[in-house]
N, C-alpha and C positions, 0 to 999 in steps of 0.2 A: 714135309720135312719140318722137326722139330728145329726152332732156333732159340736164342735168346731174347730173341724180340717178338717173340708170337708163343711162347712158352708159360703156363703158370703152373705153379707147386700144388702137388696134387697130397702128399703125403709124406711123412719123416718119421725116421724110428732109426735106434740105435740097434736093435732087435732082424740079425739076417732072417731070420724066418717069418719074421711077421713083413719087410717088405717082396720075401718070395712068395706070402700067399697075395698082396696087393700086385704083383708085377702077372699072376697067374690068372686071377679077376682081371685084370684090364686084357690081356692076351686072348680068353676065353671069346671077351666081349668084341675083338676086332680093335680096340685101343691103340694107337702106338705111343710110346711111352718113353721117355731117356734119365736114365739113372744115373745120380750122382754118387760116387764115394769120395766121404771125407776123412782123412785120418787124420783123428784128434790132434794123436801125439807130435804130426809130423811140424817141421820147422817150413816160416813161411817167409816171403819176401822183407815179413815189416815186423817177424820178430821169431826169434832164432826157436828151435824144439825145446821142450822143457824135459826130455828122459834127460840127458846130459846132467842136469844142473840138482831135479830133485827126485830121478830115478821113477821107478815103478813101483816102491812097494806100497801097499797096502791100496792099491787102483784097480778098480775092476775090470779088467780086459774086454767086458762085453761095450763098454764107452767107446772104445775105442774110435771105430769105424761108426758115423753118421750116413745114411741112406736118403738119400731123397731123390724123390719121385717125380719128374714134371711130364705134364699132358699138354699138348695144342690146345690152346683158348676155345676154338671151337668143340673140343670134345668135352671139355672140365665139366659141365654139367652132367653130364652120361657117364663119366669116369667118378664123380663124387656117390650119384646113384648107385650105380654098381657096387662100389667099395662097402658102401654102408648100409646094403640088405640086410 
């Protein structure tokens, strides 16, 4: 079981397809893996959304959504090989 106390970051990208091919490489390998999504845009406890106030335009929608990646402690050395054949 992944937790956050035995967890470390294996990978980040703003890029959905580039963490589907890393989540595909750890899968292949027997890895387990737990994926975070972050949206940029979204409002958070300690400070409100920003569409609201300075909208969307000229933002590149692929920013949006942050991906990251974390592996069990124990695997991260096998999961960093893998990734970076």
């Amino acid at each position: 079981m992944i937790t956050i106390f035995n967890r470390k970051m294996i990978f980040t990208s703003f890029s959905m397809e580039e963490q589907a091919n890393v989540r595909n490489v750890l899968d292949n390998n027997g890895i387990r893996h737990y994926v975070k999504v972050v949206n940029r845009r979204s409002s958070s406890p300690f400070a409100n959304g920003t569409r609201g106030i300075t909208g969307s335009f000229g933002e590149k929608f692929e920013y949006t959504y942050e991906y990251i990646i974390y592996v069990h402690k124990k695997d991260y050395e096998l999961a960093n090989r893998c990734i970076h054949k």
